[in-house]
N, C-alpha and C positions, 0 to 999 in steps of 0.2 A: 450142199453136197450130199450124196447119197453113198452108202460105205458098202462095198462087196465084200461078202462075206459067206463061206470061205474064198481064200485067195485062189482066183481060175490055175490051170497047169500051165496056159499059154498066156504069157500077158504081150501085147502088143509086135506077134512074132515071134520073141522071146523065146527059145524054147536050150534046151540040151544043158552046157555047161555053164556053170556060171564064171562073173570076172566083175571088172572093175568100169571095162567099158559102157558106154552111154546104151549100147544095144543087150547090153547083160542083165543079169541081177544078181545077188548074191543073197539068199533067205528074205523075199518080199515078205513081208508082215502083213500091212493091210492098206486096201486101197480104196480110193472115193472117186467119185465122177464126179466132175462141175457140172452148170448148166448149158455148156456148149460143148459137152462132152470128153473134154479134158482128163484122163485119167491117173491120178495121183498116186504113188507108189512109193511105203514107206519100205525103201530097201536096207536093212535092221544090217545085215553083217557088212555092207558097205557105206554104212553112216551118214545116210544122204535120204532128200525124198526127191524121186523123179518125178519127171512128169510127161506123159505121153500123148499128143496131140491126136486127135482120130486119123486114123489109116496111114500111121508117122508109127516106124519101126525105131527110130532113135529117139530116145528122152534128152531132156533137158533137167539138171541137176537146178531145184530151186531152193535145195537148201541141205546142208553138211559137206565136209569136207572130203569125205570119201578114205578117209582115213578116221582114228580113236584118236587125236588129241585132245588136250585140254585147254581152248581158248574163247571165243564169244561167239564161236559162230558154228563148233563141232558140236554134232549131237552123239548122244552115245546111244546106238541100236532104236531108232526111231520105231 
C-alpha cells in the first residue's frame, strides 16, 4: 500500500460537513491506496477505517464501530 500524505481536502466526493454516514468523514487522519486502487481511510473522530472503491462515493466501513466503546473490535481514533 502506498500512504497519502497529507490528507487531500476531497476524499472520494467527500467534501463540506462531516457525519457518521458511509459518504462522510469525521477528521480523516491518513490514507493508503492498494494495488487496485482501493483507498483506505483512517476516519479518527468516527472510529472506523473506510474504504473507498475507485470512482465509488460511498465507503465501506472494514473496521471500528463507529462509535468509542470499549470492546474487541472498537478502535479508538484510528
Amino acid at each position: 500500500m502506498q500512504v497519502v500524505s497529507p490528507v487531500p481536502k476531497v476524499i472520494a466526493d467527500v467534501e463540506g460537513s462531516s457525519g457518521t454516514a458511509t459518504n462522510k468523514l469525521h477528521c480523516p487522519y491518513r490514507i493508503a491506496v492498494d494495488s487496485i486502487g482501493n483507498m483506505y481511510v483512517a476516519d479518527s473522530q468516527n472510529y472506523r477505517v473506510m474504504r473507498y472503491a475507485p470512482n465509488i462515493t460511498s465507503g465501506v466501513r472494514t473496521a471500528g464501530t463507529s462509535a468509542m466503546v470499549s470492546n474487541s473490535v472498537s478502535l479508538s481514533r484510528p
